[in-house]
C-alpha positions in Angstrom: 0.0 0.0 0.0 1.3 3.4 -0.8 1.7 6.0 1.6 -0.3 8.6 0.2 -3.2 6.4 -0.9 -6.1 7.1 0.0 -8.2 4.8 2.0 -11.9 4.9 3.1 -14.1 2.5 4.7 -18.0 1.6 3.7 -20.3 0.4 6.5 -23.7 -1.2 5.3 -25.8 -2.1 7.8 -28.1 -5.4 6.8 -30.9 -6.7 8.6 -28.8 -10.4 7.6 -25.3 -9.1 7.8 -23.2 -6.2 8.3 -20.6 -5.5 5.8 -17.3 -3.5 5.9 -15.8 -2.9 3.1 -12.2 -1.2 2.8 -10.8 0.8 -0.7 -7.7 2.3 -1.7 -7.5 4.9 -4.8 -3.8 5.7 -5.5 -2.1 9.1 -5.0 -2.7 9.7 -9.1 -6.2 9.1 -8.7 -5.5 5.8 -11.6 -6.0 3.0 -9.4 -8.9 1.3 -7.3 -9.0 -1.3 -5.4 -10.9 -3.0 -2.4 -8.2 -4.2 -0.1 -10.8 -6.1 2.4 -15.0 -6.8 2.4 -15.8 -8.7 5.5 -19.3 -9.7 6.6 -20.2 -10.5 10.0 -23.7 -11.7 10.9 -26.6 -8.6 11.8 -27.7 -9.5 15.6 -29.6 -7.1 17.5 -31.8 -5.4 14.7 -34.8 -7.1 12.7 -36.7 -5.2 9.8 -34.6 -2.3 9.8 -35.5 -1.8 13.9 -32.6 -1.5 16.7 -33.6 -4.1 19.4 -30.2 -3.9 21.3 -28.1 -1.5 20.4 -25.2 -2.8 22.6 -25.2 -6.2 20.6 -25.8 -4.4 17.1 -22.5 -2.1 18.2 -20.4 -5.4 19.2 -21.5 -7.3 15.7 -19.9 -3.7 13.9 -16.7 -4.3 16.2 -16.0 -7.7 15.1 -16.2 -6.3 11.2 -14.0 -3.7 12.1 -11.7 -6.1 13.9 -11.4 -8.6 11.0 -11.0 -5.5 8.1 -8.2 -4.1 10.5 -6.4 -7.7 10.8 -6.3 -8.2 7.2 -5.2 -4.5 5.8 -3.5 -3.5 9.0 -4.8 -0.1 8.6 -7.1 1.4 11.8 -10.6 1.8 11.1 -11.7 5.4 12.6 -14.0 7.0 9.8 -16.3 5.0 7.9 -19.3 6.3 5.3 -22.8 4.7 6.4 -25.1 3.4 3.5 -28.7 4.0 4.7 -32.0 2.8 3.6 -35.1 1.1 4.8 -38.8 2.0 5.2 -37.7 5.6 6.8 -37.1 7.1 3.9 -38.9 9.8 2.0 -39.1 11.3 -1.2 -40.9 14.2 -2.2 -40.7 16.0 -5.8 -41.6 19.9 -6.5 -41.8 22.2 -9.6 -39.9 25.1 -8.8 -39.5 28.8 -11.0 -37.7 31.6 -10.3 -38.5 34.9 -12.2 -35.1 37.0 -12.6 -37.1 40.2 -13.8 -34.6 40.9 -16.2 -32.6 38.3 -19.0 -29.4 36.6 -17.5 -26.8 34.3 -17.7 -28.1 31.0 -15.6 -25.7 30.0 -13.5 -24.6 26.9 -11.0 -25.6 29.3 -8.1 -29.1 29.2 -9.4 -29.7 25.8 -9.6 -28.8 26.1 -6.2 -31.2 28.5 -5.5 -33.9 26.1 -6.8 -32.8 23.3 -5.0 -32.7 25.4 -1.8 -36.5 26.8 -2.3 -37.6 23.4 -2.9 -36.0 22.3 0.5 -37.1 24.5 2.7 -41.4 23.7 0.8 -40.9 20.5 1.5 -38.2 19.0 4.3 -39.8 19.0 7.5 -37.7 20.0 10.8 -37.2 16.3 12.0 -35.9 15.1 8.7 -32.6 15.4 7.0 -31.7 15.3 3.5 -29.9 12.1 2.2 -30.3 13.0 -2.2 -31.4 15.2 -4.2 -31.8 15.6 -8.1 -33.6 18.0 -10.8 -34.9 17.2 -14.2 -36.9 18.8 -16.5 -35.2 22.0 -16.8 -37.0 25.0 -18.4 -35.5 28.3 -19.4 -38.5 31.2 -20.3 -41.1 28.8 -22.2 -38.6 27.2 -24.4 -38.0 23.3 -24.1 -36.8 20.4 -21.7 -33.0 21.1 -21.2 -30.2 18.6 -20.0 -27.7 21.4 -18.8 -29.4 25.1 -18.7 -26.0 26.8 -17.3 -24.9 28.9 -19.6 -28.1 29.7 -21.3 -29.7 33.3 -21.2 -33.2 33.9 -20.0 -35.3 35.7 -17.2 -37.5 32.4 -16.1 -35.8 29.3 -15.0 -38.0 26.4 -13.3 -37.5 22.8 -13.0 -38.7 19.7 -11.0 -36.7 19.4 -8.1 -36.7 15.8 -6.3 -35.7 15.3 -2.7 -35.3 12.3 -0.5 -35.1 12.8 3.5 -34.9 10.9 6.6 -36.3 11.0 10.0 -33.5 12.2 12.0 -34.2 10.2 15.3 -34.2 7.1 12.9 -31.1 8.2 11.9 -29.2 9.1 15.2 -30.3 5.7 16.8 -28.2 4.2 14.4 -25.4 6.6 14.9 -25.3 6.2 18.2 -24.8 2.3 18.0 -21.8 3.5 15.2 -20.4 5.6 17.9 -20.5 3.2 20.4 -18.3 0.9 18.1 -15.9 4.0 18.6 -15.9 4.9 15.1 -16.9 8.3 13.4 -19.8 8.6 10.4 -18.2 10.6 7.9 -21.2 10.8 5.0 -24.3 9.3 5.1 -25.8 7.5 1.3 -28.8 6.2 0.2 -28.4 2.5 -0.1 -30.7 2.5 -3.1 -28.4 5.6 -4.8 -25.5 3.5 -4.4 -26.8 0.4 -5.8 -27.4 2.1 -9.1 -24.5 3.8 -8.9 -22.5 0.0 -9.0 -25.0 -1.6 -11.4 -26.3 0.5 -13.9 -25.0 1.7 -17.2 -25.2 5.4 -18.3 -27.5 3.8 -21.3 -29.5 2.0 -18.7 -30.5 5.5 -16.7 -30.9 7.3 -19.7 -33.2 4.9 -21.5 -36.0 4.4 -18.0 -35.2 1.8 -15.7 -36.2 0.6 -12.5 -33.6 -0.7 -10.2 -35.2 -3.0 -7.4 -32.8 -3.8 -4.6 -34.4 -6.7 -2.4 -32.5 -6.6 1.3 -33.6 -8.9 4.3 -36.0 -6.2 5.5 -37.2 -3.9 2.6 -36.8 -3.6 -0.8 -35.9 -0.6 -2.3 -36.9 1.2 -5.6 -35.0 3.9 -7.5 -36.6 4.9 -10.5 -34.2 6.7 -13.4 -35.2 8.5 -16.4 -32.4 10.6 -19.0 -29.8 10.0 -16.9 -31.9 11.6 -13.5 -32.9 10.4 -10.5 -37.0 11.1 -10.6 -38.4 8.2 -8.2 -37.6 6.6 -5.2 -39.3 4.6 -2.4 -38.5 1.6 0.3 -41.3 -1.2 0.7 -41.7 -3.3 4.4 -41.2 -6.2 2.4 -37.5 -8.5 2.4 -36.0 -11.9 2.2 -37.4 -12.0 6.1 -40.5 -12.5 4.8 -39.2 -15.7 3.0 -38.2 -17.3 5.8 -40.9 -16.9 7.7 -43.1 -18.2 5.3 -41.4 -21.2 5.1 -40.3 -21.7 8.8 -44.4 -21.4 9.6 -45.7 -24.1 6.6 -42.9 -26.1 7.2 -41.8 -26.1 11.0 -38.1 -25.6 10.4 -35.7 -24.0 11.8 -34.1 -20.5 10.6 -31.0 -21.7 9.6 -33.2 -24.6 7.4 -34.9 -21.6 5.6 -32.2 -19.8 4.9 -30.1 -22.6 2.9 -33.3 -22.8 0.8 -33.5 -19.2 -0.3 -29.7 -19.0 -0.5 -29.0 -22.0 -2.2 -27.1 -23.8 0.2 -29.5 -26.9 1.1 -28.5 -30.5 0.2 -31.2 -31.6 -2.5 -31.2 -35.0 -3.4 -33.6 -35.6 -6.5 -36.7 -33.7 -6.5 -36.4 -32.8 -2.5 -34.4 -30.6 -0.3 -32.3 -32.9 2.6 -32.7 -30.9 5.8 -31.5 -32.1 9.5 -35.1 -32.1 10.5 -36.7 -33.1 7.7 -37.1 -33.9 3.7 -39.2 -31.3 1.9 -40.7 -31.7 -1.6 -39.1 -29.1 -3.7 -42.1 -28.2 -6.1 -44.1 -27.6 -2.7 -41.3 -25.0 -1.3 -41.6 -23.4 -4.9 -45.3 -22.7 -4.8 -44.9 -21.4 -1.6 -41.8 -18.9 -2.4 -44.1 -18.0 -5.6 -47.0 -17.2 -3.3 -44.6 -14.8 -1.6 -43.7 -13.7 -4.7 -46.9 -13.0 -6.0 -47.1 -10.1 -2.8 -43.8 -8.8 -4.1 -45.1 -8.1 -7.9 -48.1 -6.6 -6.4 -46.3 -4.5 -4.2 -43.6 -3.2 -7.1 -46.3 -2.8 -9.4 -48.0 -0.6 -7.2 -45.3 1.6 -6.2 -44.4 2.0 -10.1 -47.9 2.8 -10.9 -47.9 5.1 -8.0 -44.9 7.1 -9.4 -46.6 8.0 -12.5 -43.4 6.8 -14.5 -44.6 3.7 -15.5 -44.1 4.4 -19.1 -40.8 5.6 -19.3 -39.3 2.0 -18.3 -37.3 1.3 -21.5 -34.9 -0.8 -20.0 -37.6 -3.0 -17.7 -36.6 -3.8 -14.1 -33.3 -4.4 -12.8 -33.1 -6.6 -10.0 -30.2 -6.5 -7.3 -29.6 -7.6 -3.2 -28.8 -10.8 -1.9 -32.5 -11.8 -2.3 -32.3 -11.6 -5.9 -30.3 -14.3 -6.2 -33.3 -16.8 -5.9 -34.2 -18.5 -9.2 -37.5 -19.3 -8.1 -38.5 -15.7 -7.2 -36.7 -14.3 -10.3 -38.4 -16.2 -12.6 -41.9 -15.7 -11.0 -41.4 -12.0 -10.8 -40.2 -12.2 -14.9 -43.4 -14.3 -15.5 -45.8 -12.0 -14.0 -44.7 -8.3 -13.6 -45.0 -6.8 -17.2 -41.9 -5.8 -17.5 -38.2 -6.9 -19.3 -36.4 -8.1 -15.6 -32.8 -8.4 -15.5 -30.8 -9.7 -12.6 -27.3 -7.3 -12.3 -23.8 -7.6 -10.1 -22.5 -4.8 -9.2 -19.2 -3.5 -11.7 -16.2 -5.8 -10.5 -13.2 -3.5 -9.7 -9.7 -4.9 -8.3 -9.9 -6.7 -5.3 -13.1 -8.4 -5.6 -13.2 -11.1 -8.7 -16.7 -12.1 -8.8 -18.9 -9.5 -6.9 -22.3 -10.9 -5.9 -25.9 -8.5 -5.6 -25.8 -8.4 -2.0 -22.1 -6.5 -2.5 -23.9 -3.7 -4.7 -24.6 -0.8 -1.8 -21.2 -1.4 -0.7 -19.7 -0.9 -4.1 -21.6 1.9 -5.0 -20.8 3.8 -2.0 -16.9 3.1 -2.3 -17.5 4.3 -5.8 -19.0 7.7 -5.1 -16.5 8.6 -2.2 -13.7 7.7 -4.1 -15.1 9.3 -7.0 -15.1 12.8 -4.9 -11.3 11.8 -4.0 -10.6 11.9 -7.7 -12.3 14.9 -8.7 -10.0 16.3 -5.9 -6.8 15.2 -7.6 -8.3 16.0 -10.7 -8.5 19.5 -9.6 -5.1 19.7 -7.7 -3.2 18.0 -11.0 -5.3 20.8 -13.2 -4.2 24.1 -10.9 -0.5 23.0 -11.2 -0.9 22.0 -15.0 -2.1 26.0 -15.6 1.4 27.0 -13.2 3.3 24.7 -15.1 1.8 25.8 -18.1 1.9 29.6 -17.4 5.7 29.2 -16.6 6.9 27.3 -19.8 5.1 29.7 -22.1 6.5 32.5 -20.2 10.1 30.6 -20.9 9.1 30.4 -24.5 7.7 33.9 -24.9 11.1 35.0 -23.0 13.2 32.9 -25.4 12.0 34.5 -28.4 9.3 31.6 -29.2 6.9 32.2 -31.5 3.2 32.2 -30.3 2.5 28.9 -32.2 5.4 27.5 -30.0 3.9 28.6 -27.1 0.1 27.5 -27.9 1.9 23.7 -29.1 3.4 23.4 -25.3 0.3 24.3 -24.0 -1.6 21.7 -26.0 1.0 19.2 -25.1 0.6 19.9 -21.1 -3.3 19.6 -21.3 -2.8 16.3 -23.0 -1.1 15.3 -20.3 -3.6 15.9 -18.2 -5.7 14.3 -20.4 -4.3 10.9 -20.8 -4.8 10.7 -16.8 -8.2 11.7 -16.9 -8.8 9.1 -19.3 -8.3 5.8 -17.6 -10.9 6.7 -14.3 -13.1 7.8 -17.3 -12.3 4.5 -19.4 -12.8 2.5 -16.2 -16.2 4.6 -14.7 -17.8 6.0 -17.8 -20.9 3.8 -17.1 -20.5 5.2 -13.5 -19.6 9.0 -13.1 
């Protein structure tokens, strides 16, 4: 490990398991890498509810403990992916009338998202996303980037997504006790798409359906924008229970059906308890499934943006891995359904769907680390570039000299641009 790498650490918070998942991005900004993803199992929370926060706070030790013994780095800071039935979105159309023609700027898209937060946020939420679309200058069109344009009206649909903050600070507060520091808070559903989808994916309309232990969530994207999201009380939890009450077995029995683990043996699945009939476990996972359709049909009716799913429904999480539920929900929902990984990246060989929150997250941190270097490498680049044309100009150079070692510095600076663009394109 370099010394100046950087290094952050991801903290996603499962109602099954608790991962911890450590990066490293190089002091050029060129090279990624996960360097440790450890999983412990979740104790002391069920359905996205704290029931003993001093047990949740020892499980997140023992992740810390094992990420720490394999990198040997010390674990202080981590960023927290959040999501879960506490979450709220709201969307408003917001204008601003300049009374007189002028430049739009990144200050007034500001302004727009800041009128739109203080309509709709309440005082015990806090603000987790936030996206606008549809963008309007006087009466003329849609526009994908309005800066730069001239006009006196600018409006636009501003979309926000909030959390209660007591939800929030419970869950700190068990982070804290583990003595480590929150540095950034995402939304697990923001981060999924960030690992999984292409640029062509969230431009064309898709729905990406991330199905946890305790919830699923749903994060709708339309020309490359954010327009939809929500989190339904509905998870691989309710699997298991199902089957645990039809079938009197155990937890642990449950969960090597749904994860594929069980010994089968024919046409039945070999338990310690007991022998179970395989087509009789799948018509009762399909049952389960048949609330699941209902419930993501709803919620993309609900949105109003059913008709601007191009590329169907994506489906991530660990649950998302069951055949029997994939294949239901692609039977029944009316949509193309696509099961997606999240992007493999150095470190992790065959990254699985219940890895995409953590992925997405260590891609949008580190992704802030490398606009950083970007900008550092691109102040000394105009120093360095303002100094040998100044040489030139000094030596008697002609100005086509001096333009040509310009051009030859900002392709520099190019060239190392290119590879986190080559590597991300589908991602930043």
């Amino acid at each position: 490990m370099g010394n100046n790498s950087i290094h952050k650490f991801v903290l996603d918070i499962g109602n099954s398991t608790i991962k911890l998942l450590a990066g490293e991005l190089d002091e050029t900004g060129n090279k990624l890498r996960v360097i440790s993803y450890q999983e412990v199992k979740t104790q002391g929370m069920k359905k996205n509810i704290i029931e003993n926060p001093i047990i949740l706070s020892n499980c997140i030790k023992d992740v810390v403990k094992l990420v720490e013994e394999e990198t040997g780095l010390i674990v202080e800071k981590v960023t927290l992916g959040y999501g879960g039935t506490n979450i709220f979105s709201r969307t408003k159309n917001v204008k601003i009338d300049f009374n007189q023609e002028k430049v739009i700027t990144n200050e007034d898209i500001e302004k727009l998202y800041s009128i739109a937060y203080h309509d709709l946020c309440n005082n015990d939420e806090e603000l987790l996303e936030r996206e606008i679309y549809n963008t309007k200058v006087n009466n003329g069109g849609l526009i994908k980037n309005p800066i730069g344009m001239v006009g006196r009206y600018f409006q636009g649909d501003v979309h926000l997504i909030f959390i209660k903050k007591e939800n929030l600070n419970d869950l700190l507060e068990v982070i804290h006790r583990a003595d480590l520091e929150v540095e950034s808070t995402i939304l697990n559903s923001y981060a999924a798409a960030k690992s999984t989808l292409k640029e062509e994916d969230k431009k064309s309309g898709v729905a990406l359906i991330d199905i946890g232990g305790g919830s699923t969530d749903i994060i709708i994207y339309k020309n490359n924008k954010l327009i939809y999201t929500k989190s339904l009380p509905i998870g691989g939890y309710h699997y298991l229970s199902d089957l645990g009450y039809i079938y009197n077995v155990s937890l642990e029995e449950a969960q090597s059906i749904i994860y594929k683990t069980a010994v089968i043996k024919g046409n039945k699945y070999i338990l310690p308890s007991k022998e179970l009939e395989i087509k009789s476990v799948s018509e009762a996972i399909n049952a389960r499934s048949s609330d699941f359709i209902g419930l993501i049909r709803k919620t993309i009716d609900e949105s109003g943006f059913q008709g601007y799913l191009e590329k169907g429904i994506f489906l991530t999480g660990g649950v998302a891995k069951m055949d029997e539920m994939y294949d239901w929900i692609n039977i029944k929902i009316g949509y193309p359904v696509t099961r997606v990984n999240p992007l493999r990246i150095n470190g992790i060989i065959n990254p699985t769907p219940e890895m995409s929150v953590s992925i997405g997250i260590l891609l949008e941190i580190m992704e802030k680390e490398y606009l950083e270097i970007k900008k550092r490498e691109k102040e000394q680049n105009e120093k360095n570039t303002s100094s040998e044309i100044a040489s030139n100009v000094t030596e008697n150079s002609t100005e086509k000299n001096a333009n040509e070692s310009a051009e030859k510095i900002n392709q520099k600076t190019k060239k190392k641009e290119s590879f986190w663009k080559k590597i991300f394109s589908n991602f930043i």
